[in-house]
Every structure is written in C-alpha cells, then in structure tokens.
C-alpha positions as CSV (number, residue, x, y, z in Angstrom):
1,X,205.4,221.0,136.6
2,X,204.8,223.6,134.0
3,X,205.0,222.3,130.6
4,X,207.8,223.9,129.3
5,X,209.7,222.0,131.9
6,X,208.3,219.0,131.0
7,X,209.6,219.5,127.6
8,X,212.9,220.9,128.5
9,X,213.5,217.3,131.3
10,X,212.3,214.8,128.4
11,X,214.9,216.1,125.8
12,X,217.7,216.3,128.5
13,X,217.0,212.8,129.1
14,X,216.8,211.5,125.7
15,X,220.4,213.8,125.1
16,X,222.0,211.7,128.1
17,X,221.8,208.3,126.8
18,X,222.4,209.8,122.9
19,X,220.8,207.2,121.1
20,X,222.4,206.6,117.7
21,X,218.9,207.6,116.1
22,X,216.2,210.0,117.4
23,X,213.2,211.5,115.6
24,X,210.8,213.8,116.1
25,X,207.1,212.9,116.0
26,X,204.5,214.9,116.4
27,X,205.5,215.8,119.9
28,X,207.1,213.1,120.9
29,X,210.8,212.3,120.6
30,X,211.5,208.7,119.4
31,X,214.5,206.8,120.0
32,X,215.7,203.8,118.5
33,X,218.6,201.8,119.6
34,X,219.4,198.0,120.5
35,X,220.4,197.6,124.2
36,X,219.2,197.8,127.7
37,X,218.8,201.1,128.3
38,X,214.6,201.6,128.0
39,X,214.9,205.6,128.2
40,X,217.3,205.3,124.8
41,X,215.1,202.9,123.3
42,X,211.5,204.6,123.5
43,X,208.9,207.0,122.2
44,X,208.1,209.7,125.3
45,X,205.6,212.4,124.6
46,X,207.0,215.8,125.1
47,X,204.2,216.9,127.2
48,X,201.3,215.3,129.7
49,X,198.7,215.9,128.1
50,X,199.9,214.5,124.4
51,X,197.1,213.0,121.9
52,X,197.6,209.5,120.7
53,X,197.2,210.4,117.3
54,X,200.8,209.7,116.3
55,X,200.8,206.2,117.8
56,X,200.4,204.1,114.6
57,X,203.0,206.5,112.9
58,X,205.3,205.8,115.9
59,X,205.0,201.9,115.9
60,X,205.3,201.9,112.3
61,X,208.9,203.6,112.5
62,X,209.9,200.8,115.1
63,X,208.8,198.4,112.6
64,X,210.6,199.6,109.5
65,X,213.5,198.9,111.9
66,X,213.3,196.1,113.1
67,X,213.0,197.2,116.6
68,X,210.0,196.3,119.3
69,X,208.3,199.0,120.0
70,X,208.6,200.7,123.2
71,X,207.1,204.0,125.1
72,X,207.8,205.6,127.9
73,X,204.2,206.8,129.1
74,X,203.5,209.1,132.5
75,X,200.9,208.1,135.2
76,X,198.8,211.0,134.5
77,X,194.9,211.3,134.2
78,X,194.9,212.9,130.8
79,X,196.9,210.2,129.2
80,X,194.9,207.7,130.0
81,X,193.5,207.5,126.4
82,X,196.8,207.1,125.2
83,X,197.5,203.9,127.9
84,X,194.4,202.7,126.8
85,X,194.9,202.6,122.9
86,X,198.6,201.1,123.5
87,X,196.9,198.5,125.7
88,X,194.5,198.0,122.7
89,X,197.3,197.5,120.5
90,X,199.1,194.7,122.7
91,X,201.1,196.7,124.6
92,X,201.4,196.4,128.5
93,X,203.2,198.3,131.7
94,X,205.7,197.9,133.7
95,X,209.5,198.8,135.3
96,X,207.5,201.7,137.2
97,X,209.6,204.4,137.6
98,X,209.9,207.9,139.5
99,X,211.2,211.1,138.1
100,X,212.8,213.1,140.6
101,X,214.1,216.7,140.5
102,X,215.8,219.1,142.5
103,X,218.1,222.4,143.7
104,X,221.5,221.7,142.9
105,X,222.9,224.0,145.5
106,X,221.3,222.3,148.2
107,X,222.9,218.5,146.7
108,X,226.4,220.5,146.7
109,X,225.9,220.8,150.7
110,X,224.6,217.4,150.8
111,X,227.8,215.6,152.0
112,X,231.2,216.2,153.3
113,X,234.1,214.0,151.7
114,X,235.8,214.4,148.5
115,X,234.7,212.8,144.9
116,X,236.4,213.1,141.9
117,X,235.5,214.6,138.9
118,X,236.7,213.2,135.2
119,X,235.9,214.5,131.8
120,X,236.0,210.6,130.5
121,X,235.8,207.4,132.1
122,X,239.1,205.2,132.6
123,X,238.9,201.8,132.3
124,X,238.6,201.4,136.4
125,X,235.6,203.5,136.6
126,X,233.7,201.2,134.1
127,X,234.6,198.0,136.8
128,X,232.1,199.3,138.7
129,X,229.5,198.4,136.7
130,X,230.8,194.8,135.9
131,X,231.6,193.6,139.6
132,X,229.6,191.3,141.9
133,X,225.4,191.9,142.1
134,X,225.6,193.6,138.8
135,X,224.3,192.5,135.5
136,X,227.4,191.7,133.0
137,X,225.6,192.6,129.7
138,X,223.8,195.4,131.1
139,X,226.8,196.6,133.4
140,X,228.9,196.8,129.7
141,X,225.7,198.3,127.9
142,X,225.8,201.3,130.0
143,X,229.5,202.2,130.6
144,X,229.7,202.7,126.5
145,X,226.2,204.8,126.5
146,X,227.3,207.1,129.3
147,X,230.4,207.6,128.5
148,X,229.2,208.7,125.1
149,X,226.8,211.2,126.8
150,X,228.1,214.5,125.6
151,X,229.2,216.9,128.0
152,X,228.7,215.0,130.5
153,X,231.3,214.3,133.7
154,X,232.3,211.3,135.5
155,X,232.1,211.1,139.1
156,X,234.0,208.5,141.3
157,X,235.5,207.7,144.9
158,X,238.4,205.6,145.3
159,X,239.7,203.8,148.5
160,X,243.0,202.2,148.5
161,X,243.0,203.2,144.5
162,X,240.3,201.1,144.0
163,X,237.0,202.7,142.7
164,X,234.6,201.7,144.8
165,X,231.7,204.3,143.4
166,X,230.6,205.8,140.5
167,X,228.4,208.1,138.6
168,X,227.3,210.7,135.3
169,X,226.0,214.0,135.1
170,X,225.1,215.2,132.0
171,X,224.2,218.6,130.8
172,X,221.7,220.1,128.1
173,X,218.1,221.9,127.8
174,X,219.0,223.8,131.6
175,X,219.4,220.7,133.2
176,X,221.6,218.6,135.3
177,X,220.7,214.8,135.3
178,X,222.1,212.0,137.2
179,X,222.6,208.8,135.6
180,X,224.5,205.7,136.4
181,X,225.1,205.8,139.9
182,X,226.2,202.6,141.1
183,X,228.4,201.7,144.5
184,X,230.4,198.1,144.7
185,X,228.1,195.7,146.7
186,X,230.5,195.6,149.4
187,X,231.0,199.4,150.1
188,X,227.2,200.3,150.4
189,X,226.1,202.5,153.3
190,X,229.5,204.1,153.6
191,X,228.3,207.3,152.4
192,X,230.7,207.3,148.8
193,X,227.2,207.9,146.9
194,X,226.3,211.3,148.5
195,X,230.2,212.8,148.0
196,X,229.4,212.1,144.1
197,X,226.0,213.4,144.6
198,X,227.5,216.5,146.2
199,X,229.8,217.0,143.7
200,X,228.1,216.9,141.2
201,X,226.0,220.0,143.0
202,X,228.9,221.5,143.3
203,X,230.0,221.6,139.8
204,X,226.6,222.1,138.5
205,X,226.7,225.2,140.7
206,X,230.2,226.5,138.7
207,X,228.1,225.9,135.1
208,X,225.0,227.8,136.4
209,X,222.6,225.0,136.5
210,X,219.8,225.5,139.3
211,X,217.9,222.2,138.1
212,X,218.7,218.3,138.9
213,X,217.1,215.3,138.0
214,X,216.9,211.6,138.2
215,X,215.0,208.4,137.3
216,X,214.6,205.8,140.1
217,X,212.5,202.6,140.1
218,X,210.5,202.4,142.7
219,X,211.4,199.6,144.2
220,X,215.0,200.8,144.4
221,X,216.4,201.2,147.8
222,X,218.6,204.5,147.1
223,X,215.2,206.6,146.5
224,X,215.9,207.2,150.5
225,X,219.5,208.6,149.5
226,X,217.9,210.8,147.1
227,X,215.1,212.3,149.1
228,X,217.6,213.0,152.0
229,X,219.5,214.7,149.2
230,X,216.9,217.1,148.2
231,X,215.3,215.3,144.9
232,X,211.4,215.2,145.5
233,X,208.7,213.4,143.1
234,X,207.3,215.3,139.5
235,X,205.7,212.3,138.5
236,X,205.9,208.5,137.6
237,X,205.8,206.2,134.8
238,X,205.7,203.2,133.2
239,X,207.4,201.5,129.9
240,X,205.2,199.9,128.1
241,X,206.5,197.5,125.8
242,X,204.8,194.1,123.9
C-alpha cells in the first residue's frame, strides 16, 4: 500500500477509539489509555519501514504514566529490527491480527435488508455487547469508547424491537472504518451483519468516502463475512506487550 495510505489508515484508527491522550513521536502516534481496547492503548509507527530509534523514548512515556507499554507492530520484513529490539527489551507478540480494506460502493451492494442508522447509541444498542458469549468488562469498555468516536454512526438491526446486531463507522483522514460489530449469539448466520455492513457502504457513499477498513483477528470466524463483502488483506500484525 503506498505509504501515504499507510499513514492516512493508522491515524483513522487511532481517531476511532479517541484515546483520552495521544502523542506524537517521531513517527509514531502513541496512545495511552487504561482499558481493553489494544489499538487505543499502543504506540503504532506511521509507516512500514519506521526506525526503532524512538523506542526508549516511547517506553519511557508509558512509564512516566504508569501504563505497560504496548506497540502495535506490522509483519513486515523491514521492521524486523524493530521486533527484534522490543523482543530485546522484554517484550513479546501476540493477538495477531489482519487489516483489511476495501471499496465502499461495492459493501453498499453487499446485502439486501434494511439497517438502521443512529447518530448515538441508545441504551439497547449497547446490550449487545453485554449479552450471553460476550465479555462483561470488555462488552462495557467498548460501548463508552465507540460511542465517543467522533463522527462516527451507529449501525443496528432489530427484530421484534429487540436489537439483535450492531456496529460503528467512523470517519477521518479519507477513511471509513468498521469497528465494533458484534451479532447476539443466538441470531448468527441470519445475515443482520451484512445489512449493517451494507449500510454503512451506503452512507459512506453519500459522505464521499471510496475507502473502508477493518481489523480482524485471525482466528475470528467473520473474516469469511468480510472477504465475501469485498474487504481484502494490506497486511498483519501483532501487539506486543510485556
């Protein structure tokens, strides 16, 4: 991917989980914050081919914090001096991870069906994330750092007035991502993921956004759903944490 791209995806991402602090380094962007989310508590270089001469500087912010460090490193050849100095330093991999973009006018003709669309989360839309096969703490942890993601929309699909699907898209540096999806345990394979995916093509489309992405782990299950819907693989990576 060309490296402005690069640049322009890793800020988007950091934007959609808005960390309460975020600095600069050297070309990386740092973000420091207390929960579960790893992309909005982690150092990610701004390009792939970085030099790991601002790692001390990096760790030492963590530090003055009293935060663990954490970085979000791509599986690219040219960083490998950087994995190997954080490995040197105690650090180690793991929660691999894909990031996947793609053409938001083909996910607004991914699926038929109706989703709405909702400039803040009510209170049923966060259940989601707290019912059955879902982490409590974490489920809680995200619905209050999405739904401070500015600018971003709400996606969800009720049956019987129940939500039984939900999502985020956020908006900033030309992007579109997609955060947060999550379907009640129960209602899986119904096809309620792909009508929020598809709408949120569809208003990506009416903003004039071209580009989508996502972050999937890779042993999660829905990376079928998104390849069907378009989203292919720019590269993978690993958090590497104490």
């Amino acid at each position: 991917m060309d490296a402005g791209l690069v640049e322009s995806l890793e800020r988007a991402t950091v934007a959609a989980v808005a960390p309460p602090e975020v600095l600069e380094i050297r070309g990386w962007l740092a973000s420091f914050d207390n929960g579960t989310i790893g992309r909005a508590k982690c150092a990610v270089p701004l390009s792939h081919d970085v030099s790991d001469e601002a790692v001390p500087e990096i760790l030492a912010a963590y530090e003055s914090r009293g935060l663990p460090p954490g970085f979000r490193i791509p599986d690219t050849q040219a960083l490998s001096p950087l994995r190997a100095r954080l490995a040197a330093r105690g650090l180690a991999p793991g929660k691999p991870t894909l990031v996947k973009v793609g053409d938001t006018a083909r996910l607004a003709a991914f699926a038929d069906g109706a989703a709405e669309i909702l400039d803040r989360p009510d209170a049923a839309w966060g259940e989601v994330f707290l019912g059955p096969g879902f982490d409590p703490v974490d489920g809680a942890h995200r619905v209050k750092v999405l739904s401070r993601s500015p600018g971003a929309a709400f996606g969800v699909v009720r049956e019987a007035g129940r939500p039984v699907a939900v999502g985020v898209a956020s908006f900033g540096h030309g992007w579109m991502g997609i955060h947060g999806m999550r379907t009640a345990a129960t209602e899986r394979g119904l096809g309620y993921a792909g009508r929020i995916l598809a709408a949120f093509g569809r208003l990506a489309a009416e903003r004039g956004v071209r580009r989508a992405f996502l972050q999937v782990e890779e042993l999660n299950p829905a990376r079928s759903l998104y390849r069907k819907a378009g989203f292919e693989r720019a590269w993978s990576y690993h958090y590497w944490t104490p």
